[in-house]
N, C-alpha and C positions, 0 to 999 in steps of 0.2 A: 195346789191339789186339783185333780184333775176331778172333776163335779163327778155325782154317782148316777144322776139322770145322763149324762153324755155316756156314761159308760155302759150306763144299761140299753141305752141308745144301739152304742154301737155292736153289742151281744145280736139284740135283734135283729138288726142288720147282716150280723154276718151267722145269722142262723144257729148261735152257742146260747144253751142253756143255762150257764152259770161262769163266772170267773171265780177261781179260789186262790187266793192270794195266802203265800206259806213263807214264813224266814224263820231260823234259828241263826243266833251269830251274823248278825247282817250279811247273810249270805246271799240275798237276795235285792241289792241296789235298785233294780226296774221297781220292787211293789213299794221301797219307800219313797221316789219320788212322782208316783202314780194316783198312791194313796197320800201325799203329803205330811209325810211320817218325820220324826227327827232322825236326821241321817247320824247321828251322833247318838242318840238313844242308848242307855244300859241296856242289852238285851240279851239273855242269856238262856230263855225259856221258849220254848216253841209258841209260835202263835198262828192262826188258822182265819181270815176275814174270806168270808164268802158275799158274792155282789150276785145273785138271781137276775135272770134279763125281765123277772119281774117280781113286783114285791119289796121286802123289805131284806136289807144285809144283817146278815149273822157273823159273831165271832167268837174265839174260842182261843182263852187266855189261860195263861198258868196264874195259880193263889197270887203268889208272892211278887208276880207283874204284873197285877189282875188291872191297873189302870195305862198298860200299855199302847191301849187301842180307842182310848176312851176319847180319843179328837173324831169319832170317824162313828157316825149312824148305825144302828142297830142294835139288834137282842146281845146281851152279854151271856156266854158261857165261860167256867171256869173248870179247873181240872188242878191235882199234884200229883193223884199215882199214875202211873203208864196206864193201867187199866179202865182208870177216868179218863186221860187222856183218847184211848180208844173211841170208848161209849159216849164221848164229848163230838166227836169227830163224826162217828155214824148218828148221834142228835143233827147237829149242824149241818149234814149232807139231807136230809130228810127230805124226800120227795123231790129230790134233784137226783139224775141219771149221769148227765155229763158236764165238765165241768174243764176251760183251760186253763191251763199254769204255764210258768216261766218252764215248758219243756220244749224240747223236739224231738223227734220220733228218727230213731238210729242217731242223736246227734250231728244231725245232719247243718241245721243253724245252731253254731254254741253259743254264738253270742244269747241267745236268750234263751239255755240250758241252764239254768239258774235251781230244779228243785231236785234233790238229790234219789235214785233208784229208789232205794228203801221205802220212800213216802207214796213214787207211786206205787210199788208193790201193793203195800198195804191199803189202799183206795182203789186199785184194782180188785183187790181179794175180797173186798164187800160193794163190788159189782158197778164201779163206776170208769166210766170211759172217758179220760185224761184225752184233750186234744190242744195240738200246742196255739199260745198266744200271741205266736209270733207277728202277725197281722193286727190285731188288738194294739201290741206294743209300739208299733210302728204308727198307729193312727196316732197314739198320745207321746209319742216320744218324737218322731221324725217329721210330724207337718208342725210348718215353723210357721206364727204370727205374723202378722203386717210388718211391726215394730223388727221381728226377726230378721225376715225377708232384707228389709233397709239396712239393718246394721251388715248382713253376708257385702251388700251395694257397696257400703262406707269401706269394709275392709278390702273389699275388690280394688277399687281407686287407688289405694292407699296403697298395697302392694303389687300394684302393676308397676306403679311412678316406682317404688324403691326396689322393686328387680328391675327394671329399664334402666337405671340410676347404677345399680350394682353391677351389673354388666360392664357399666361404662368407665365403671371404678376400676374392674380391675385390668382393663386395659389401659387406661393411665398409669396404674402402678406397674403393668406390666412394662409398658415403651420408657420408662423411669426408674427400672431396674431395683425397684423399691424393695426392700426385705419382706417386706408385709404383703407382698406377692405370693400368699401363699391360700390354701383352703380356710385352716382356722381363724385366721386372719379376718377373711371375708366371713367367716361365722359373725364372727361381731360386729362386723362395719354393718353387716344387715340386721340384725339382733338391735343392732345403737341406733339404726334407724326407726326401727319399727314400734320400738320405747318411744326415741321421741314423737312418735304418730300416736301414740296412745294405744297402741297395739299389744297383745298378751298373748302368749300360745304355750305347748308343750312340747319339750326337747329343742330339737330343730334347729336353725334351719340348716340344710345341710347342701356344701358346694363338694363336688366331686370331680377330683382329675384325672384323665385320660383311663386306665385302668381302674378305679374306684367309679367310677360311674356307672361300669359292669356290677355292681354290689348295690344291689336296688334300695337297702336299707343302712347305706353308707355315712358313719357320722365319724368325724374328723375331730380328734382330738389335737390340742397343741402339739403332745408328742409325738403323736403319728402326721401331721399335717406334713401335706407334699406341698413344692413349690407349683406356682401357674408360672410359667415361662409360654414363650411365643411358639405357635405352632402346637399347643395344648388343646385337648377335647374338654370343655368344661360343661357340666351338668350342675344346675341348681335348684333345690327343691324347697319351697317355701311355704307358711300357713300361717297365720292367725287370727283373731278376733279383736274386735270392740272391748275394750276394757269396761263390762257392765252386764249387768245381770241378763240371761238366755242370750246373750248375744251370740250368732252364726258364724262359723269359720268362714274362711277361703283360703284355697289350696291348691299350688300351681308348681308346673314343673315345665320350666323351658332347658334349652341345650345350643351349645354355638361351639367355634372355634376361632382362634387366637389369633391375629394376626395373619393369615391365609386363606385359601378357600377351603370348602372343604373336600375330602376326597371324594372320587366315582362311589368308591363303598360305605363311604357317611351318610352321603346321601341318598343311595339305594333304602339302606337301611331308615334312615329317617322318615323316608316318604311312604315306605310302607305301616311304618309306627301311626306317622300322622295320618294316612289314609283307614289303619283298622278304629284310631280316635272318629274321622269321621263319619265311618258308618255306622260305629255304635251310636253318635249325636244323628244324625237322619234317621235311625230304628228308636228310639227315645220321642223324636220329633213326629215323624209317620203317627205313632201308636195314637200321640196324645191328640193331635190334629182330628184324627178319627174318633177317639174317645173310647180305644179299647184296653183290655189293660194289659200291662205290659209286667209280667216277672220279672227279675234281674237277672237270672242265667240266662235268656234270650240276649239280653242288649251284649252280657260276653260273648255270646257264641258271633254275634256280630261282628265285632274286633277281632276276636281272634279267627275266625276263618280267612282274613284278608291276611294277617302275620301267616300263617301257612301255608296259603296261597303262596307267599312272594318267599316261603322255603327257613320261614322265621318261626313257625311254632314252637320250636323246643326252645329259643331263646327268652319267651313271654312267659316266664317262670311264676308270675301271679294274677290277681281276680284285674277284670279291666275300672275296677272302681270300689268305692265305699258310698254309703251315707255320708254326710256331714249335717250336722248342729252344732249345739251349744257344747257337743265334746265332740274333737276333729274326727272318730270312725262313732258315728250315731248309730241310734236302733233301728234305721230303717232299712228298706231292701239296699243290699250290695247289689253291684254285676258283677256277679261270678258265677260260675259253671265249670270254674277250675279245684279252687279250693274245698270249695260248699256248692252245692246244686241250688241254689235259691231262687227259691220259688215265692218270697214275697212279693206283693204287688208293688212298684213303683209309682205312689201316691201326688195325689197335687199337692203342691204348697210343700214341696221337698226340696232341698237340694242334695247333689253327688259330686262324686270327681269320676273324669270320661279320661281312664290314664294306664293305653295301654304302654307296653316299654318291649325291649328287645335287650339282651345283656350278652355279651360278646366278650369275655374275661380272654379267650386265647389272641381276640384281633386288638387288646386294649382301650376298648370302650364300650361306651352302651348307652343308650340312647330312651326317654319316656317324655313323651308331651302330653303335658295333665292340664286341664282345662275343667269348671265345674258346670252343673247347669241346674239350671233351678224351673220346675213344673208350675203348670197351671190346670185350671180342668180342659182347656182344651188347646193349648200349646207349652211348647218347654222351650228353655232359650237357653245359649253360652252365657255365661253371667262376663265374661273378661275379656283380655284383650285372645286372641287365638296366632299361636305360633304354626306359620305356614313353610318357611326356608329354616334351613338351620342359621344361626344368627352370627354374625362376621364381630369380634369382639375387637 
């Protein structure tokens, strides 16, 4: 649970008069691991927990869940008809004006769209000005602990050695004409490695040949797995964590070819990919060196101005990055300027992934070098190894 003095802390700070924290039907995940809620909870009845940047929190329970809230500081209000419910709500708001929620304004950031129209309406209509907590959530959700920080390090190591290792695999299986020369194949030879490293993730990991590499969200089942044979473009995308409580992803995407060199137009194309990864890591690094702050549609505009410089724009079909924590896309600022305009600030003690891509389906490949990088207050670094040539397998 995130303390009430830090968070009244950080209201003041960022000049908000109030946080009001709202779920019906745990529709709302950010306020119960904010507020240290049971994420399992019967909850079935609307509930209302208001934090003032000064003073004491209020909250505003239904009869029949009236002890739903009762781990968490403050005056209790109850409510069962709708019309209690109301006069419960403008009690609660008393002498607070503004107040943010799990919104954003035209839906612009959804990941932290969490409270539904209706609610603001009605807190609108008795005169109160909703502004979103997107920056708030990002303080308590996406800057990662000491303890955090080390485990992102642990799994770094860890999945550098077993993509370096995988690569090399399946160029033995390839010159050995192995059956097992295939995508899914390598699903789990990396999947069996990363278990035995003590490694846990979501989905993944996902290797991709020649034309499926063009498919940025490409995952290879048994059925569908295509063979790797020699002279193959291969794309592999990897992640995971520390098997252990808040522990930090890491999350990389390298690309090589088979047995050959690779072509004039592989390599065009890659070097412009890697060249938009490194200007958005020197606009990340600049910012923070300086100590100013840096939103996350700036660092895309970064990357992708160099992909359409080199006549690659329309092929960079996504955001040049995510947050990462303890869940692989965190609540903190993305870089994007494609998807979502985001404007959150890119905080110290964060980490992201810096992974523009280019996808070419009519020339049969496609190409994204992802590299992460983790903030400080006044520098930010690659956290891994950094893919420079495309890799000769």
């Amino acid at each position: 649970m995130t303390s009430i003095s830090a968070i009244q802390a950080a209201l003041r700070e960022q000049n908000i008069e109030s946080w009001l924290f709202f779920d019906h039907h745990h529709r709302d995940p950010i306020a119960y691991r904010i507020l240290g809620l049971d994420e399992h909870a019967h909850v079935t009845r609307r509930w209302f927990y208001l934090i003032p940047a000064q003073g004491e929190p209020r909250k505003l329970v239904h009869r029949i869940e009236s002890g739903r809230l009762d781990s968490l500081p403050g005056e209790r209000l109850a409510y069962s008809s709708w019309a209690e419910l109301v006069a419960g709500i403008e009690h609660l708001l008393r002498g607070t004006r503004q107040m943010a929620m799990q919104y954003s304004p035209n839906n612009v950031i959804m990941y932290n769209s969490m409270v539904d129209a209706g609610t603001v309406e009605l807190l609108r209509s008795m005169g109160k000005e909703i502004v979103t907590s997107a920056n708030l959530v990002a303080q308590f959700e996406a800057v990662l602990t000491p303890e955090q920080i080390e485990s992102h390090y642990s799994a770094q190591r860890k999945i550098d050695a077993i993509l370096a290792e995988g690569f090399a695999e399946i160029g033995r299986r390839v010159r050995a004409n192995s059956p097992d020369a295939n995508e899914y194949a390598m699903v789990r030879w990396l999947s069996d490695a990363m278990t035995r490293d003590g490694l846990i993730w979501e989905n993944g990991p996902n290797v991709s040949v020649n034309g499926n590499a063009a498919d940025s969200h490409y995952e290879p089942t048994e059925e569908s797995s295509k063979p790797i044979q020699r002279g193959d473009f291969v794309l592999i995308d990897i992640w995971g964590r520390e098997n252990a409580p808040a522990s930090c992803y890491y999350d990389i995407t390298w690309v090589g070819v088979v047995d050959r060199e690779p072509t004039a137009r592989e390599n065009e194309v890659f070097y412009a990919v890697r060249d938009g990864r490194d200007a958005a890591i020197a606009c990340v690094q600049a910012a923070f060196a300086a100590k100013q702050p840096l939103p996350g549609w700036q660092v895309d505009d970064a990357a992708r101005a160099v992909l359409r410089e080199r006549g690659l724009g329309d092929a960079f079909t996504h955001r040049t990055g995510h947050n990462i924590a303890h869940d692989i896309h965190g609540n903190g600022a993305n870089l994007d300027n494609l998807e979502t305009h985001d404007e959150r600030l890119i905080l110290p003690h964060t980490c992201f992934s810096v992974e523009p891509g280019a996808y070419l389906a009519e020339e049969g490949f496609g190409i994204r070098s992802e590299v992460n990088m983790m903030t400080w207050p006044d520098r930010a670094e690659v956290t891994g190894r950094v893919q420079t040539e495309l890799l000769r397998i």
